[in-house]
BALOBA-1460 file (C-alpha; in Angstrom, 3 decimals):
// residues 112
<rec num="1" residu="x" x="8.865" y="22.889" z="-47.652"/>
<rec num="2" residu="x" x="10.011" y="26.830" z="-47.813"/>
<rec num="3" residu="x" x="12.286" y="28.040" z="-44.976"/>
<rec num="4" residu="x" x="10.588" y="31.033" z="-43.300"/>
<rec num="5" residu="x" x="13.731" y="33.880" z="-43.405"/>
<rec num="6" residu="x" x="13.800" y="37.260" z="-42.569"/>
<rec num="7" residu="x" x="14.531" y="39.178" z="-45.402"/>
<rec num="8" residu="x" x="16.036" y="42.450" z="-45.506"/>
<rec num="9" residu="x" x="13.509" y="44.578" z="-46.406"/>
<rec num="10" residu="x" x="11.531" y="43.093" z="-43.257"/>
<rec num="11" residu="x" x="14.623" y="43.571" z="-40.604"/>
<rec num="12" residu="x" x="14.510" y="47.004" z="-42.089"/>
<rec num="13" residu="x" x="11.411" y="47.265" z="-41.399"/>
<rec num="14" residu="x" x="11.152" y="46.374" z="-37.609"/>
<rec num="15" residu="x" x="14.532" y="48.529" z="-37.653"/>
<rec num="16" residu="x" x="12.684" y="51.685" z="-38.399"/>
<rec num="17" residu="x" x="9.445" y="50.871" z="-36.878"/>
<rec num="18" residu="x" x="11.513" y="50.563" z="-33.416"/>
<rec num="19" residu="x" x="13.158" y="53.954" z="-34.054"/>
<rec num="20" residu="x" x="10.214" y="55.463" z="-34.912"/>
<rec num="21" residu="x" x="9.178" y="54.157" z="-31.263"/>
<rec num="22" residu="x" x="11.700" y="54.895" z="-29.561"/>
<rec num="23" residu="x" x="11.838" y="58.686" z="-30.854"/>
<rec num="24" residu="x" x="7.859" y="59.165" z="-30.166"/>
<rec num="25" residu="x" x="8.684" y="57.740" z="-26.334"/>
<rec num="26" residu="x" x="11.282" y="60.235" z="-25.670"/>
<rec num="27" residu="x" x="8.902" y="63.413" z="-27.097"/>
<rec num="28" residu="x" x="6.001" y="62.057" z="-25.005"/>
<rec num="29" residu="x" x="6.999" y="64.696" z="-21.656"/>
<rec num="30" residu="x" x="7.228" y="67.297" z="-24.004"/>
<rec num="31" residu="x" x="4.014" y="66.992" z="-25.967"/>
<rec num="32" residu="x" x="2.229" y="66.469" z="-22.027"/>
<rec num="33" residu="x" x="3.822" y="69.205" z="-20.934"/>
<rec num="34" residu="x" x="2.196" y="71.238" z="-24.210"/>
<rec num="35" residu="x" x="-0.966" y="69.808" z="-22.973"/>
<rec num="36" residu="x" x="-0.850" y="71.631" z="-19.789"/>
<rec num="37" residu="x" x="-0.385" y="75.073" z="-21.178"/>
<rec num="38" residu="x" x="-3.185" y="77.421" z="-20.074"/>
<rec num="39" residu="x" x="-6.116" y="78.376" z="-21.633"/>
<rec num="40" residu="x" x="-6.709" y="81.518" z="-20.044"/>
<rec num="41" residu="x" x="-5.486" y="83.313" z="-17.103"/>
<rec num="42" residu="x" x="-6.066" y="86.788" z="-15.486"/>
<rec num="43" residu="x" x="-4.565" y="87.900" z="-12.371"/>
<rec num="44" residu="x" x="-7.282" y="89.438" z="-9.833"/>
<rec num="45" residu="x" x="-6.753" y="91.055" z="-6.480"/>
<rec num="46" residu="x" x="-2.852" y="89.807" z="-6.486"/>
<rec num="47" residu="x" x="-3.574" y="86.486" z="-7.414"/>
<rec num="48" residu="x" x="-2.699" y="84.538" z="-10.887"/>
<rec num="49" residu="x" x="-5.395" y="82.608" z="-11.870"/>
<rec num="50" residu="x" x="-5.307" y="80.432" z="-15.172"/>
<rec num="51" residu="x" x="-7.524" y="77.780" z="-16.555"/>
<rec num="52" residu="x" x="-6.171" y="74.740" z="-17.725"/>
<rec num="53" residu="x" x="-8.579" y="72.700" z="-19.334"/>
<rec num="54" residu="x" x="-12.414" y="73.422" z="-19.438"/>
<rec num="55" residu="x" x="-15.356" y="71.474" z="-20.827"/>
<rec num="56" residu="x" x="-19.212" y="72.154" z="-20.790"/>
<rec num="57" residu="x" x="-21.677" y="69.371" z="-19.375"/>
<rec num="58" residu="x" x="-23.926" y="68.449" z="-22.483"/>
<rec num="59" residu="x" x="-27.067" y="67.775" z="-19.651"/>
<rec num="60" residu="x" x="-26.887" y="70.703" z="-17.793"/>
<rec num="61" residu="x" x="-25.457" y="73.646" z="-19.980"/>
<rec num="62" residu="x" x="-24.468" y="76.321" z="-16.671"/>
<rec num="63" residu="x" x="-22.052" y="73.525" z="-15.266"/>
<rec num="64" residu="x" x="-19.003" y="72.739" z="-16.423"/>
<rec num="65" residu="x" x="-15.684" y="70.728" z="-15.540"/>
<rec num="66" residu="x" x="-12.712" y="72.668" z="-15.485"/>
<rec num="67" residu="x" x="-8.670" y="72.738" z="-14.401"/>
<rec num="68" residu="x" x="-7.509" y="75.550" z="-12.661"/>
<rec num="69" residu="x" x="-4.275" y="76.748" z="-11.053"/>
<rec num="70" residu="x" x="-3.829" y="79.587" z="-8.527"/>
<rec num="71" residu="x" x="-0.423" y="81.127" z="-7.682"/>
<rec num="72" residu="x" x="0.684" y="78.267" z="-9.341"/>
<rec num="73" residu="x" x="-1.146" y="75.802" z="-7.503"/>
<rec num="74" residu="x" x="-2.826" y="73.099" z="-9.654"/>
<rec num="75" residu="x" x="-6.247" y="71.912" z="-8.543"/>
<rec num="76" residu="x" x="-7.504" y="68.557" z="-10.542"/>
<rec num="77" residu="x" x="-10.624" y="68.945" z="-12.637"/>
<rec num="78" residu="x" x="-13.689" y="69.883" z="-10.492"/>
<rec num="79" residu="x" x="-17.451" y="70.578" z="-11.267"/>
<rec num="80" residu="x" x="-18.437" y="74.340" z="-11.299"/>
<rec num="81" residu="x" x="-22.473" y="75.267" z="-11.118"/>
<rec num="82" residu="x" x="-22.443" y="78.341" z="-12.516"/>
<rec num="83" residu="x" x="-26.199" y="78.671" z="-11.775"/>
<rec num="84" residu="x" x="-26.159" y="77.923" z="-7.875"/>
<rec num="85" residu="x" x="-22.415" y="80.010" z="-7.778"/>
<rec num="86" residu="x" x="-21.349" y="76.266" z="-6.429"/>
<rec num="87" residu="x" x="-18.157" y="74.191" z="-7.102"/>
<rec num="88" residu="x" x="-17.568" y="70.327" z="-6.381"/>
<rec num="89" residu="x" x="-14.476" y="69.440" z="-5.669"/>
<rec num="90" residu="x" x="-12.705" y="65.802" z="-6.423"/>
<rec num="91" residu="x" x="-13.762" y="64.248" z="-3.507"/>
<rec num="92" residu="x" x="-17.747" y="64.915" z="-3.856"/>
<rec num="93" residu="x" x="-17.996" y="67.947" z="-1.388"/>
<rec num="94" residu="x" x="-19.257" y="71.106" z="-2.026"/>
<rec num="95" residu="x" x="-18.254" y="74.521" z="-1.786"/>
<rec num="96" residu="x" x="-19.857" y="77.590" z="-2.369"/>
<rec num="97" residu="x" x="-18.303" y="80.792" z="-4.779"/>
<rec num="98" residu="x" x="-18.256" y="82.752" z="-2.176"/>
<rec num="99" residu="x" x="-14.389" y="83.802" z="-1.997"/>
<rec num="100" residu="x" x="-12.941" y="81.508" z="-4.892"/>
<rec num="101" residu="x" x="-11.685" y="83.856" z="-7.487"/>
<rec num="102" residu="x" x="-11.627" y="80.741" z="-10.123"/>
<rec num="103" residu="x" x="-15.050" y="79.780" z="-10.085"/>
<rec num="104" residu="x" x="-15.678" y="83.438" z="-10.953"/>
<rec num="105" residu="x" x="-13.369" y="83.397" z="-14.013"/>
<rec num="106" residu="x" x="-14.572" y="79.941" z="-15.052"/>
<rec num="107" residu="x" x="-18.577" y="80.792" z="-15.414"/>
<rec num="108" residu="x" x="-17.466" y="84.402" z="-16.638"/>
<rec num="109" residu="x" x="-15.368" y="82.673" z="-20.124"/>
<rec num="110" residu="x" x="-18.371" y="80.437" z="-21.367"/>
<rec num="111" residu="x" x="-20.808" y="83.893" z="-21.898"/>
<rec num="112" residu="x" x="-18.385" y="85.662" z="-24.011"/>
């Protein structure tokens, strides 16, 4: 019978494959912080408004799921309904348009 060795072309192997791992775990924060960079943002009436992340609904084409921050202040992804000027937040409620600057800025960037 053969004796199974490691060779040492193999321990080089795992050697460099665990580097390799080691360097793409420590440049993980910085390529999710690169993630987060903003798409778009406007200030309006003395407030900064940017959108993070945005994404149309393929079944209904005026809604769509979007990131936003204002003065800095990160909302998670909610549904806006551009048609019925409505927004659903994380939880399920609704909200109407009526004074939120984003929702404005979000339905306004899909009709240019």
């Amino acid at each position: 019978m053969r004796k199974k060795c490691w060779g040492l072309r193999r321990l080089l192997g795992w050697m460099l494959a665990l580097g390799l791992g080691l360097c793409l775990g420590a440049l993980a924060p910085a390529l999710q912080s690169s993630i987060a960079a903003p798409i778009f943002c406007q200030v309006v009436d003395g407030h900064s408004v940017c959108v993070l992340s945005l994404q149309r609904s393929a079944k209904n084409f005026w809604e769509y799921r979007a990131a936003v921050s204002v003065d800095g202040v990160v909302r998670p992804v909610e549904v806006y309904d551009c048609r019925d000027r409505l927004r659903q937040r994380a939880d399920g409620t609704t909200v109407p348009f009526s004074k939120d600057i984003a929702g404005a800025i979000v339905c306004r960037l899909y009709k240019r």
